[in-house]
PDB file of N, CA, C and O in Angstrom:
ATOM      1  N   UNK A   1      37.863-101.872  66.524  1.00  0.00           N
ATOM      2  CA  UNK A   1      38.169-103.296  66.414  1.00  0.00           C
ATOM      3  C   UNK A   1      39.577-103.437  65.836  1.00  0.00           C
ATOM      4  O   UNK A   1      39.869-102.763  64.848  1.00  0.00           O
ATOM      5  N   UNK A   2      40.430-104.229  66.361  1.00  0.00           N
ATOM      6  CA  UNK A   2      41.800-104.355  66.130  1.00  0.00           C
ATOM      7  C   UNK A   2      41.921-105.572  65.088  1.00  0.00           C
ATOM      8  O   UNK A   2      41.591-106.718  65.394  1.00  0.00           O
ATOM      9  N   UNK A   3      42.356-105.262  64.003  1.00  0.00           N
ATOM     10  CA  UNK A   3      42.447-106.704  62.925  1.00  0.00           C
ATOM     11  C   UNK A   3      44.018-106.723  62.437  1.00  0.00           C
ATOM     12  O   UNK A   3      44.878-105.843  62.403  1.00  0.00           O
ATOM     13  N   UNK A   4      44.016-108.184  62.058  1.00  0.00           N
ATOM     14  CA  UNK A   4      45.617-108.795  62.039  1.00  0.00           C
ATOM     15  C   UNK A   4      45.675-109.071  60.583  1.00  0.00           C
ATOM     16  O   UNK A   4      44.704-109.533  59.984  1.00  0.00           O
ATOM     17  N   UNK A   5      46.919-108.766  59.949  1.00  0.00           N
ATOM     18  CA  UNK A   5      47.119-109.749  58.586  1.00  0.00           C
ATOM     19  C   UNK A   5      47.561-110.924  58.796  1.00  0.00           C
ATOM     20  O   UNK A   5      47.571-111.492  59.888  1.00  0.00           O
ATOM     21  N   UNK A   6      47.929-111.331  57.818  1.00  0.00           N
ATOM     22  CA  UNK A   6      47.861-112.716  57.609  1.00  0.00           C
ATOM     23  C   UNK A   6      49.398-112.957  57.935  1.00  0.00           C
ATOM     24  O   UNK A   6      49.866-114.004  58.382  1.00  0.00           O
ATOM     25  N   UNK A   7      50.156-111.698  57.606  1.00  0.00           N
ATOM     26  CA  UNK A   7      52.281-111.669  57.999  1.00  0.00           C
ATOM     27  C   UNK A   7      51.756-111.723  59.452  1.00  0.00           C
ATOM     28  O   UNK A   7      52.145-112.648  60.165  1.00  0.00           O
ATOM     29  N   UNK A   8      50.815-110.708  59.992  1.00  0.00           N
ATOM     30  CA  UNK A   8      51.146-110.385  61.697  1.00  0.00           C
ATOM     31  C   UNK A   8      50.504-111.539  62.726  1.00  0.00           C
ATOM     32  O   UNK A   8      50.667-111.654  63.941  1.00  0.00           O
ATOM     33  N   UNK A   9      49.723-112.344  61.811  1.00  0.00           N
ATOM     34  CA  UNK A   9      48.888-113.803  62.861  1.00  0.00           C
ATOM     35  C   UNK A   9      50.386-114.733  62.993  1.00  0.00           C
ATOM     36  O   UNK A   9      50.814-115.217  64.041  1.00  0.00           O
ATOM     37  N   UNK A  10      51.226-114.855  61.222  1.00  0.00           N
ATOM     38  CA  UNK A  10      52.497-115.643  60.990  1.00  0.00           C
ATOM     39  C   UNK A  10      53.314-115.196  62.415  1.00  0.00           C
ATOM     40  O   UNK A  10      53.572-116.052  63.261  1.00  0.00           O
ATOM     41  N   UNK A  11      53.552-114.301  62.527  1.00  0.00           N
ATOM     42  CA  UNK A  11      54.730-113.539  63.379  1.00  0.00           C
ATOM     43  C   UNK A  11      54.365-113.889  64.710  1.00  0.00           C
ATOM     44  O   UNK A  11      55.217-114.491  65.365  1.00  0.00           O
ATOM     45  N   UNK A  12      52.663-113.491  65.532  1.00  0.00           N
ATOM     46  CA  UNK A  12      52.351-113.541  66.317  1.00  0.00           C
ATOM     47  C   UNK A  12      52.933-115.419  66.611  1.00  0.00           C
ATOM     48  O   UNK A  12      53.895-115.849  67.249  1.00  0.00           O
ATOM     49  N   UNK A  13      51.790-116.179  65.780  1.00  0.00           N
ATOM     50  CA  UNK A  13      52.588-117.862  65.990  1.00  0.00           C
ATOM     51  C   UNK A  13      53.641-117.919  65.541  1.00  0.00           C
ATOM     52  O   UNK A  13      53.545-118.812  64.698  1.00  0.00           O
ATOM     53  N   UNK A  14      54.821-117.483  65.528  1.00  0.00           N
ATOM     54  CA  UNK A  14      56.113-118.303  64.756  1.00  0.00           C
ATOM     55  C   UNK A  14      55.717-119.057  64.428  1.00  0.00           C
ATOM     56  O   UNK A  14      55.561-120.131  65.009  1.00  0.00           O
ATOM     57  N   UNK A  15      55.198-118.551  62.631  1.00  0.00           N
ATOM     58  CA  UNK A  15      55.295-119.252  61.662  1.00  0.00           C
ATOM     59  C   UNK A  15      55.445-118.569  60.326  1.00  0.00           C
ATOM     60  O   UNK A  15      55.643-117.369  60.137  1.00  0.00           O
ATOM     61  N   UNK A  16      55.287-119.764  59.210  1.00  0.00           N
ATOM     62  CA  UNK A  16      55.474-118.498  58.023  1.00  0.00           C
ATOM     63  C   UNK A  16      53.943-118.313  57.368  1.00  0.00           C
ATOM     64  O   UNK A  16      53.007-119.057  57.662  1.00  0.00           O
ATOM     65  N   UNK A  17      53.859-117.315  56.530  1.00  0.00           N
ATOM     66  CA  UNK A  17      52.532-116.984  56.194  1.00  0.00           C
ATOM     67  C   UNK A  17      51.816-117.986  55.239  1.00  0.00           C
ATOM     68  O   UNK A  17      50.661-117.801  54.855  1.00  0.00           O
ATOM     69  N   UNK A  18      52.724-119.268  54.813  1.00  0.00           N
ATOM     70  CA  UNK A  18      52.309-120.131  54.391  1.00  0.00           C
ATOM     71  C   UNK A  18      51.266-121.128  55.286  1.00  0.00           C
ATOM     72  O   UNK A  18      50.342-121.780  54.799  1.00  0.00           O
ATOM     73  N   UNK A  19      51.480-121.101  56.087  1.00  0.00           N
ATOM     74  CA  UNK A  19      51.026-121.844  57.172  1.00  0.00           C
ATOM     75  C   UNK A  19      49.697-121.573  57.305  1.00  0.00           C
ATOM     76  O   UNK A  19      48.681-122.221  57.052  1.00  0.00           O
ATOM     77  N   UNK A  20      49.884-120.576  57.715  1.00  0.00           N
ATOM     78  CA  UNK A  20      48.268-119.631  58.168  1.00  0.00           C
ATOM     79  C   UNK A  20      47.358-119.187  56.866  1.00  0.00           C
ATOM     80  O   UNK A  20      46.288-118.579  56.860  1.00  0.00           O
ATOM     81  N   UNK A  21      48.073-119.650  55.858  1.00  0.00           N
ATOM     82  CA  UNK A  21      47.333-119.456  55.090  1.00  0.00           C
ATOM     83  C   UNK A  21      46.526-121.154  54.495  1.00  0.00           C
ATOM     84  O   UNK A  21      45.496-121.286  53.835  1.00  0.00           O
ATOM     85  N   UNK A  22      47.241-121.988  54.908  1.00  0.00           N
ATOM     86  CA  UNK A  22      47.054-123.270  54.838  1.00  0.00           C
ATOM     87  C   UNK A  22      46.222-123.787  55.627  1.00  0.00           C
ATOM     88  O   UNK A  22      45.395-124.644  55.314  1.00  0.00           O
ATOM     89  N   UNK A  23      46.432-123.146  57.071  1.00  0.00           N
ATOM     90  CA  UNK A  23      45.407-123.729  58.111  1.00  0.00           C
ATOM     91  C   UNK A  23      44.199-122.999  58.199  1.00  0.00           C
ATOM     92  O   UNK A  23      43.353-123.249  59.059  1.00  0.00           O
ATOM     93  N   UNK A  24      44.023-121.709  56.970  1.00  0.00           N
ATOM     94  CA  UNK A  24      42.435-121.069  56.902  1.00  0.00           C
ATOM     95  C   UNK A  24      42.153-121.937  56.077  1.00  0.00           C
ATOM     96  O   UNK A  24      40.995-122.357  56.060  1.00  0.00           O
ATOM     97  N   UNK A  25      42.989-122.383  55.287  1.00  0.00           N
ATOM     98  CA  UNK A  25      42.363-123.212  53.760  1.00  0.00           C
ATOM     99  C   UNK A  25      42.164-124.231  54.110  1.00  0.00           C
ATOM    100  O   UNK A  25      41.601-124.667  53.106  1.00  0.00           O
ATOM    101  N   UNK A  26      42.181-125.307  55.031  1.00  0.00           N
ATOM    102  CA  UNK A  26      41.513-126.184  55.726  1.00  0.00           C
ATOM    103  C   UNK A  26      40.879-126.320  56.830  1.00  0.00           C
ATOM    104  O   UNK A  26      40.707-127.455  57.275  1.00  0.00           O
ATOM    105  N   UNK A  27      40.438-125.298  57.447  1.00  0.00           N
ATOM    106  CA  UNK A  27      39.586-124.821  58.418  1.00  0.00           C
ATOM    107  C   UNK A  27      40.301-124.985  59.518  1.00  0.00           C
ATOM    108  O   UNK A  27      39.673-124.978  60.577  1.00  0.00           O
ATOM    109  N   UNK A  28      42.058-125.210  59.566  1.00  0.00           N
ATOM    110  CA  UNK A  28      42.358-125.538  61.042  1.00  0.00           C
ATOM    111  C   UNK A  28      42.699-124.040  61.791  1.00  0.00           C
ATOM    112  O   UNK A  28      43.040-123.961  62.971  1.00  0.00           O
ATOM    113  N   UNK A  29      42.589-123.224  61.157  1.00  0.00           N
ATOM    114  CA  UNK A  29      43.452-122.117  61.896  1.00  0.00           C
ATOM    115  C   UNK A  29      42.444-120.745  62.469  1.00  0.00           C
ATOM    116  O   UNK A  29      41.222-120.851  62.578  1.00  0.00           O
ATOM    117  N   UNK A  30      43.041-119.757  62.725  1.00  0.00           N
ATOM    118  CA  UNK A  30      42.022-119.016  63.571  1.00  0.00           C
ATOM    119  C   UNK A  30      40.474-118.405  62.450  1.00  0.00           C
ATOM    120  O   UNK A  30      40.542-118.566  61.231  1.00  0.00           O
ATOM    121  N   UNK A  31      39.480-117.883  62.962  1.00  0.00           N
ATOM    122  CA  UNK A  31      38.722-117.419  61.514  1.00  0.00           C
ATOM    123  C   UNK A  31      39.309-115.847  61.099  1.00  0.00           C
ATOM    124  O   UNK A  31      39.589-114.930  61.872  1.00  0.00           O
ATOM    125  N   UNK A  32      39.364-115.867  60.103  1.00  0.00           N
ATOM    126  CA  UNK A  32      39.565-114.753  59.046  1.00  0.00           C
ATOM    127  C   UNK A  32      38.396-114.701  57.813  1.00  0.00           C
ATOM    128  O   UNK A  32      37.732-115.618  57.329  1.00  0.00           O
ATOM    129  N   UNK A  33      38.423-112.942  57.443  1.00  0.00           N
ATOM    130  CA  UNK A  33      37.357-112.710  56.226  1.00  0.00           C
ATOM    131  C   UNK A  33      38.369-111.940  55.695  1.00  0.00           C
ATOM    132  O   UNK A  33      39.295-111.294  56.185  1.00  0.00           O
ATOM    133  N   UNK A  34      37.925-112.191  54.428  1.00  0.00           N
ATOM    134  CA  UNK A  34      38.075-111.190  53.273  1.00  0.00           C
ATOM    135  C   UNK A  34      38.014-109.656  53.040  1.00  0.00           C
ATOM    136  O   UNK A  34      36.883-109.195  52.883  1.00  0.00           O
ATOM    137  N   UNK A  35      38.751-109.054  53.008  1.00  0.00           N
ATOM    138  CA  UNK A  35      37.885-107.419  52.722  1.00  0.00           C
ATOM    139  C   UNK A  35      38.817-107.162  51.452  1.00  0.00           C
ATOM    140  O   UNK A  35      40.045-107.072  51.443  1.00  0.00           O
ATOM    141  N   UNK A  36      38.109-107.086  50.602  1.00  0.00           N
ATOM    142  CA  UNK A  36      38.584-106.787  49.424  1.00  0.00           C
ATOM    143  C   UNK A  36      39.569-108.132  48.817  1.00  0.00           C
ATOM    144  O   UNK A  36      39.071-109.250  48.952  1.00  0.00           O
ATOM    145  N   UNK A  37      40.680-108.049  48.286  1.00  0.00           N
ATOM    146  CA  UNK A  37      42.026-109.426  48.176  1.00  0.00           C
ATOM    147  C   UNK A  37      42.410-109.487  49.637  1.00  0.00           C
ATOM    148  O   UNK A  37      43.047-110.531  49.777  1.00  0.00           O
ATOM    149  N   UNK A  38      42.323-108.903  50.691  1.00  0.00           N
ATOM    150  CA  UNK A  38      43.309-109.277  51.777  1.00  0.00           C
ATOM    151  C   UNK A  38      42.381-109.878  52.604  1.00  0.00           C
ATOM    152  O   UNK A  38      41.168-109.672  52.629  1.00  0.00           O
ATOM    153  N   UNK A  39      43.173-110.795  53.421  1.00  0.00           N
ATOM    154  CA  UNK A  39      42.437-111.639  54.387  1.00  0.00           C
ATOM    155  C   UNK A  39      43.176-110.841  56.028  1.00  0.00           C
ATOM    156  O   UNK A  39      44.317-110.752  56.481  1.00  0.00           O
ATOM    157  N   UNK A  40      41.995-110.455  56.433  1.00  0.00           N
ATOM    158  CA  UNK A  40      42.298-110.093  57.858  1.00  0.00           C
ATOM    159  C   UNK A  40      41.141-111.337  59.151  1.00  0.00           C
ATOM    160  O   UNK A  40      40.112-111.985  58.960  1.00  0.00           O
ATOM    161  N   UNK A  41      41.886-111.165  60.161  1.00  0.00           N
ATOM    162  CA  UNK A  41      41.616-111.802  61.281  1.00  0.00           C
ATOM    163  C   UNK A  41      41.557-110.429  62.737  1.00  0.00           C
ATOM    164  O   UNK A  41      42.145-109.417  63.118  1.00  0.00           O
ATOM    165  N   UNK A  42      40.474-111.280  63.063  1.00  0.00           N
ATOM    166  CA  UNK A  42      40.100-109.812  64.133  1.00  0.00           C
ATOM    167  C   UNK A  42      41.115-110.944  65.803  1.00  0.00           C
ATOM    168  O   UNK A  42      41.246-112.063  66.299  1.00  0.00           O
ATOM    169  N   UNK A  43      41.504-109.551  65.918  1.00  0.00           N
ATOM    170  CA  UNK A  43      42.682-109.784  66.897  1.00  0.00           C
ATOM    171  C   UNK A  43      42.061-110.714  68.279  1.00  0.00           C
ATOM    172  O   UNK A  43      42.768-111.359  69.055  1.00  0.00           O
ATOM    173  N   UNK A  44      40.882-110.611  68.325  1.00  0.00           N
ATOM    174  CA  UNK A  44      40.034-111.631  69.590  1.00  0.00           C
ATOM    175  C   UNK A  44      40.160-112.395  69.307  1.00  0.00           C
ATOM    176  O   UNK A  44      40.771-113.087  70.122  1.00  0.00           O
ATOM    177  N   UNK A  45      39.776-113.132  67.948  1.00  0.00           N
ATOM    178  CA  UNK A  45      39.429-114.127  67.437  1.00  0.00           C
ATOM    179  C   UNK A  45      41.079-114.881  67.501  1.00  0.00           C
ATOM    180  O   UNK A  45      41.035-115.555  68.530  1.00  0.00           O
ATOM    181  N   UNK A  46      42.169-115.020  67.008  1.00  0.00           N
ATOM    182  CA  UNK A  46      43.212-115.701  66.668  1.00  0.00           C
ATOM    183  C   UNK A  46      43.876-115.226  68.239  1.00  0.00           C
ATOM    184  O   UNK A  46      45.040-115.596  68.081  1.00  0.00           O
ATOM    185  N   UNK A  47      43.825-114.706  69.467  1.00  0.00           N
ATOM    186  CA  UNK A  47      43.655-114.781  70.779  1.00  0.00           C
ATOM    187  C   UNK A  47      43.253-115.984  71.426  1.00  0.00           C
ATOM    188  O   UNK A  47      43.952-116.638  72.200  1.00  0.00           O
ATOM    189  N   UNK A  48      41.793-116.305  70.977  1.00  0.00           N
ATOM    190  CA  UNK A  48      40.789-116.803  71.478  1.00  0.00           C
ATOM    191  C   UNK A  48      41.245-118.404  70.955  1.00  0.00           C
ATOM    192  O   UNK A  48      41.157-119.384  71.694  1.00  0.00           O
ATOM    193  N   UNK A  49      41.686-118.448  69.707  1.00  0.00           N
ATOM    194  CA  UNK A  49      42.214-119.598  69.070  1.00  0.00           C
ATOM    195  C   UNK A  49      43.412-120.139  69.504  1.00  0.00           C
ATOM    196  O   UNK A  49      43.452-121.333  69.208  1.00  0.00           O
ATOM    197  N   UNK A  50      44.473-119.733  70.121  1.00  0.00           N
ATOM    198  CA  UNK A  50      45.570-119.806  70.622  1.00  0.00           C
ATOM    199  C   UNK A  50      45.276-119.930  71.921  1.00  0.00           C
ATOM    200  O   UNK A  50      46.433-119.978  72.338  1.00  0.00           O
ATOM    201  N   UNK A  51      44.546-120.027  72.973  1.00  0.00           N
ATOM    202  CA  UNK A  51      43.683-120.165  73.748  1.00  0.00           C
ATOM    203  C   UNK A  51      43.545-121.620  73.882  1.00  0.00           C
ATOM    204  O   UNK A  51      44.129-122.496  74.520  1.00  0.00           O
ATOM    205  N   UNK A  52      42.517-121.565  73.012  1.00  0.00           N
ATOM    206  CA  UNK A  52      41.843-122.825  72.570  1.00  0.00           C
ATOM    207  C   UNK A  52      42.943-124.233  72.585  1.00  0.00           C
ATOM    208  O   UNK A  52      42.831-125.367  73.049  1.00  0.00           O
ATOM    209  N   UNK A  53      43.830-123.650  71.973  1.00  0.00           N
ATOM    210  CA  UNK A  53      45.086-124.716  71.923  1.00  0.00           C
ATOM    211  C   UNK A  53      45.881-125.139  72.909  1.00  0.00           C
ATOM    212  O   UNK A  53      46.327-126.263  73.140  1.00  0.00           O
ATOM    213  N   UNK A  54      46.077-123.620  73.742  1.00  0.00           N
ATOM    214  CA  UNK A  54      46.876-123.895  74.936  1.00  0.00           C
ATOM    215  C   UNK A  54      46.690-124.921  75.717  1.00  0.00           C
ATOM    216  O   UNK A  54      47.482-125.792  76.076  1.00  0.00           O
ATOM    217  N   UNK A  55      44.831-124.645  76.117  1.00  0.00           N
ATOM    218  CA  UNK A  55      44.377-125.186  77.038  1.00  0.00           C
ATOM    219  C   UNK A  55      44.395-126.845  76.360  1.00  0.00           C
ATOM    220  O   UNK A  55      44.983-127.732  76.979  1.00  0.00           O
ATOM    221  N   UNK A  56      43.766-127.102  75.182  1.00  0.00           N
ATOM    222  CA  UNK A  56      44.188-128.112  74.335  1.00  0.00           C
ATOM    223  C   UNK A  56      45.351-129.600  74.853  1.00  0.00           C
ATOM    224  O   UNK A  56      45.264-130.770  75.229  1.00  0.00           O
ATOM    225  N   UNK A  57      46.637-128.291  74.470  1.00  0.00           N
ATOM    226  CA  UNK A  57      47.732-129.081  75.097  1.00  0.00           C
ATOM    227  C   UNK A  57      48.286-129.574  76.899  1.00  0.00           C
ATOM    228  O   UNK A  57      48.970-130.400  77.505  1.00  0.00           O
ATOM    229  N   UNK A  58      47.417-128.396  77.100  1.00  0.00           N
ATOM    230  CA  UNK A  58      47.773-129.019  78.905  1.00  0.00           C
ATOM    231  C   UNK A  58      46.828-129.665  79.072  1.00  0.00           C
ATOM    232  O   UNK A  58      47.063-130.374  80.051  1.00  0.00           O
ATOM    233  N   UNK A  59      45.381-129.956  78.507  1.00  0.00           N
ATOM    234  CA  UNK A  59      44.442-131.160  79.134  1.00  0.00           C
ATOM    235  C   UNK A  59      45.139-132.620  78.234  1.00  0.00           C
ATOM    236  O   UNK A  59      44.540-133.633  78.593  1.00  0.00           O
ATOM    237  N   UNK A  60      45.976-132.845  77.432  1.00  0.00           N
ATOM    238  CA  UNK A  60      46.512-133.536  77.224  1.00  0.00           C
ATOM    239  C   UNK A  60      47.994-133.779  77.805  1.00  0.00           C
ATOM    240  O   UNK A  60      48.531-134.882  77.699  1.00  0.00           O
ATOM    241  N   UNK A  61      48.505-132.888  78.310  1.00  0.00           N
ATOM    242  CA  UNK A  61      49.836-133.430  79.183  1.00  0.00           C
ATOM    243  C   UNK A  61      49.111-133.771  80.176  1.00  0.00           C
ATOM    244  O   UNK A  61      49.301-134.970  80.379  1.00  0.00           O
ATOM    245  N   UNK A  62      48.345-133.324  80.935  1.00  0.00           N
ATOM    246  CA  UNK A  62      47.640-134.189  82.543  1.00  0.00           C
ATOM    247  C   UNK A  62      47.163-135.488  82.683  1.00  0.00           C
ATOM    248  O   UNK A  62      46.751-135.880  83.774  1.00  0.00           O
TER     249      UNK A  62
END
């Protein structure tokens, strides 16, 4: 299973790790767990979420 930190989800979205850490802390952003202090995200999942958005934004441009 391939898992992401919380710098490599930032990088993947151009953004900063503030962000992604903001949008777990209000449930907007991809899911992530805990293992130990670090928060990882399994690489399907924040895929699957970015996804989610894409399609998001083109059923709203049509």
């Amino acid at each position: 299973m391939d898992h992401l930190t919380t710098q490599e989800v930032a990088v993947l979205c151009r953004t900063s790790q503030e962000t992604v850490r903001y949008w777990r802390h209000v449930g907007k952003g991809p899911r992530g767990f805990k293992l130990g202090r670090k928060v990882l995200y399994r690489r399907q999942d924040v895929e699957a979420w970015l996804q989610e958005h894409y399609e998001a934004d083109r059923r709203k441009a049509a």
